[in-house]
C-alpha positions in Angstrom: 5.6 5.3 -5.1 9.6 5.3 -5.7 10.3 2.3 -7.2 13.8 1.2 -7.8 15.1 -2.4 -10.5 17.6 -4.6 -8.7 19.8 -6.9 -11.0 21.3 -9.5 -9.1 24.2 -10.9 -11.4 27.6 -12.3 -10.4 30.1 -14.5 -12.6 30.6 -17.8 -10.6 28.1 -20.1 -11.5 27.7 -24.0 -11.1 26.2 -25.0 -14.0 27.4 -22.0 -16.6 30.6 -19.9 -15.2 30.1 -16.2 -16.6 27.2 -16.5 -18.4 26.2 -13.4 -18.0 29.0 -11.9 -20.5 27.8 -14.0 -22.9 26.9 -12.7 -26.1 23.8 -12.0 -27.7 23.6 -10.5 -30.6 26.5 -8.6 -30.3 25.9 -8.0 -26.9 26.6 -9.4 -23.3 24.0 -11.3 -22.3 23.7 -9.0 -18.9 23.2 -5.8 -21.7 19.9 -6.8 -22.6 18.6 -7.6 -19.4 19.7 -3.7 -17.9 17.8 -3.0 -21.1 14.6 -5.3 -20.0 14.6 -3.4 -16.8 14.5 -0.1 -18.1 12.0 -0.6 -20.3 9.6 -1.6 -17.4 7.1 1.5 -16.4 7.7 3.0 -13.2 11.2 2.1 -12.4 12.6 4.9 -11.2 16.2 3.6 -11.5 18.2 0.6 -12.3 20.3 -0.7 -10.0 23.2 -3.6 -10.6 23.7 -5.9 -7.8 27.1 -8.1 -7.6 29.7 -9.8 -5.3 32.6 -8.1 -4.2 35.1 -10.3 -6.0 37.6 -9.2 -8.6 35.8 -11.8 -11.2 33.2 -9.2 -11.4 34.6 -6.3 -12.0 33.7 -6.7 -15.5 30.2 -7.0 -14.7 30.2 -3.7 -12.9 32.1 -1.9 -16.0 29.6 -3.0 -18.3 26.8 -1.6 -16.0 28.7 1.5 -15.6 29.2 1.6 -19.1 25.4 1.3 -19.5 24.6 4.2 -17.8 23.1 2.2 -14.0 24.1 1.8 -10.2 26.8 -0.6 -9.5 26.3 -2.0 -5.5 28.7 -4.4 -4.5 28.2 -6.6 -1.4 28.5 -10.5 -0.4 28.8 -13.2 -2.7 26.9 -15.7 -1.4 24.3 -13.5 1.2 22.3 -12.8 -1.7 19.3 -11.0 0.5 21.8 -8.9 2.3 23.5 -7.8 -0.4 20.0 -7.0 -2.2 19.3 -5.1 1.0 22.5 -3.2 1.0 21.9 -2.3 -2.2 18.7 -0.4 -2.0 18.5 0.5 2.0 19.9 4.2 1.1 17.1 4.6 -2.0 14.0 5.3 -0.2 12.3 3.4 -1.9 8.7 1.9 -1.8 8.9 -0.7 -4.1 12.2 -3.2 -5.4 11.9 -4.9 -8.6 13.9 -8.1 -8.6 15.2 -9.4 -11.7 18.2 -11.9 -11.9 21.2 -11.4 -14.5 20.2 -14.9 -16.3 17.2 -13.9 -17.5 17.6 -12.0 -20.8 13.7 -12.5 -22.2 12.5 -10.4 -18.6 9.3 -9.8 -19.5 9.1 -5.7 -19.0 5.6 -6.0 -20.0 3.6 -8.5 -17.1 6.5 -6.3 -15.1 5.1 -3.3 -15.6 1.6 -4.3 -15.2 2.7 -6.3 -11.6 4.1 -3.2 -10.2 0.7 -1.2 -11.2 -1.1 -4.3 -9.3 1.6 -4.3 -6.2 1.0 -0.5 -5.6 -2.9 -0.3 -6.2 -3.1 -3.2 -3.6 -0.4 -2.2 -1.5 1.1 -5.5 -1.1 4.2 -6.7 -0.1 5.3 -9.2 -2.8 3.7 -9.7 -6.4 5.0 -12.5 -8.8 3.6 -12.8 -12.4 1.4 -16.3 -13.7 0.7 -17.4 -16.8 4.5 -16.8 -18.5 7.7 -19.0 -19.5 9.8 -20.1 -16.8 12.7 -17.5 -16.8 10.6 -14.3 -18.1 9.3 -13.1 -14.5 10.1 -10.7 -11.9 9.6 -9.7 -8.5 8.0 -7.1 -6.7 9.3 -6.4 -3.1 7.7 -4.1 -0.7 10.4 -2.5 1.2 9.1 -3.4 4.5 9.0 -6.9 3.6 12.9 -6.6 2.8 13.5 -5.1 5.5 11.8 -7.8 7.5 13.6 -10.4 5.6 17.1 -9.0 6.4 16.1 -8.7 9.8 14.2 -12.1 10.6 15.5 -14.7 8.1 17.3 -17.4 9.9 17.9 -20.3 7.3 20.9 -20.5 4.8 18.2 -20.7 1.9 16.7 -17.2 3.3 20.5 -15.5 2.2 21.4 -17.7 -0.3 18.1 -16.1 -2.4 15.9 -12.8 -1.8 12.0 -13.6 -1.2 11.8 -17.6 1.1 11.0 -15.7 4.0 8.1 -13.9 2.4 6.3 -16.1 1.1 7.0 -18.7 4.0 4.9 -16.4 6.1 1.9 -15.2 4.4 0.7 -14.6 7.7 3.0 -11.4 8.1 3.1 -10.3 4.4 0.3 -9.3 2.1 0.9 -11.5 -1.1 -0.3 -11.3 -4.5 -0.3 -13.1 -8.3 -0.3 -11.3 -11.4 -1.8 -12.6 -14.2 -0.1 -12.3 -17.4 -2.3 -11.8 -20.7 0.1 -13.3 -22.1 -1.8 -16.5 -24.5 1.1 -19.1 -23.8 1.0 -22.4 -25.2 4.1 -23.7 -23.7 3.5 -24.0 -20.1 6.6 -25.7 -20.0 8.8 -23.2 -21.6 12.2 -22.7 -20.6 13.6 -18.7 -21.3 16.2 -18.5 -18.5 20.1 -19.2 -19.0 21.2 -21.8 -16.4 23.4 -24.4 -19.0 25.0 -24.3 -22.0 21.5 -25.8 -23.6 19.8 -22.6 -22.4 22.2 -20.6 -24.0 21.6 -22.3 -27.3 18.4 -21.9 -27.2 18.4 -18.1 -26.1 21.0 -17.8 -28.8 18.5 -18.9 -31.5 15.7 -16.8 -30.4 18.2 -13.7 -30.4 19.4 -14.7 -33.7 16.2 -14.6 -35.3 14.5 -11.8 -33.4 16.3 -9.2 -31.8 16.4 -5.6 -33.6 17.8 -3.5 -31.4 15.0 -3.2 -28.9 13.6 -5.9 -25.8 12.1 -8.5 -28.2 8.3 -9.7 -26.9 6.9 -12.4 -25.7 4.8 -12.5 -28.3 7.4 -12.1 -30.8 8.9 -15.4 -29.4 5.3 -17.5 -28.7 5.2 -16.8 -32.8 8.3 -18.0 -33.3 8.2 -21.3 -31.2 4.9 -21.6 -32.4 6.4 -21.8 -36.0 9.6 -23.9 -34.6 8.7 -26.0 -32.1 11.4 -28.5 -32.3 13.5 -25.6 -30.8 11.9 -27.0 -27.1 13.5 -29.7 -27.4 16.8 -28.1 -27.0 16.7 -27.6 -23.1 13.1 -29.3 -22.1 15.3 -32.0 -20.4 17.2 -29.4 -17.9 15.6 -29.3 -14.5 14.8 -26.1 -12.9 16.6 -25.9 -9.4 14.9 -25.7 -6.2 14.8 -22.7 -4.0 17.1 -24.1 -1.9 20.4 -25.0 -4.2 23.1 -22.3 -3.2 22.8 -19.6 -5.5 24.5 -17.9 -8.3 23.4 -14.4 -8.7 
């Protein structure tokens, strides 16, 4: 089945205004997540996914630079733009994967799109990993369906409410990471300037010029565990705050 990575990434934020040229290690932060996405088995293709604002034209040179698709669309109609982005493809299957994650886990990824094509489903998430390291997998007919059906601000503000509101309509599934994860409570995504610290520590001491494990950075909080403490008090926003990708 064709399978195709979307990146949604744009520079306004609320909470952390172009965090996604950030560096890490050298690199913008958005860098290592194109280079998270390719590394998951059975994307086809990599496509970038950002608002049609000046502000982000830098974001499309970088993917450009990187070698991947650049679709520009709305800036705050997330689902249509992730729509627009892939309706031309023809593909089966849409990775999603959002610009402020840059620990994507392209493992459990790789192993959720296995699960999402031997079942056939229409959306696969991943359990049993830190908050920030997952993906999703999108059937195209349940895109589709979104685009078509969603009605609420929430439904275009993000890419999958509709699907999961309506199980009734949509075969769903969970993917169990193997991942042995201590920290439940984790927190590997970049949302505020505490995030970024953190994520800057981790890069700091484990990035070598290739997508650094999971594993690689259970060890290390294992062996620092104060280093929770740095962003355990930021709340993770609900579905329906207006989003920034």
């Amino acid at each position: 089945m064709k399978t195709v990575a979307v990146i949604q990434a744009r520079i306004a934020s609320t909470r952390l205004a172009a965090k996604a040229l950030m560096p890490l290690s050298g690199k913008p932060m958005i860098v290592h997540v194109i280079e998270r996405a390719r590394a998951i088995n059975g994307a086809g293709s990599v496509i970038l996914a950002t608002g049609e604002a000046a502000a982000n034209d830098c974001l499309a040179g970088i993917a450009a630079d990187c070698g991947i698709s650049v679709f520009r669309g709305s800036e705050d109609n997330v689902l249509e733009r992730f729509y627009r982005a892939v309706e031309g493809t023809g593909c089966d299957y849409i990775i999603r994967i959002t610009g402020d994650n840059p620990l994507t886990d392209h493992i459990s990824a790789s192993g959720a799109l296995q699960h999402a094509c031997e079942k056939k489903c229409d959306h696969c998430s991943v359990s049993g990993i830190p908050i920030g390291t997952g993906i999703e997998i999108v059937s195209m007919y349940a895109l589709e369906r979104s685009y078509r059906e969603g009605s609420t601000p929430y439904h275009f503000e993000h890419v999958t409410p509709y699907i999961k509101e309506h199980p009734e309509l949509f075969s769903i599934e969970k993917y169990q990471s193997a991942l042995d994860n201590p920290f439940p409570d984790l927190r590997l995504t970049v949302d505020t300037p505490d995030d970024f610290k953190l994520m800057e520590k981790i890069y700091d001491a484990l990035y070598k010029g290739r997508p650094i494990l999971l594993t690689e950075v259970i060890s290390f909080i294992t062996a620092n565990p104060e280093l929770i403490n740095i962003n355990c008090h930021v709340e993770q926003r609900p579905m329906t705050h207006s989003s920034n990708g």
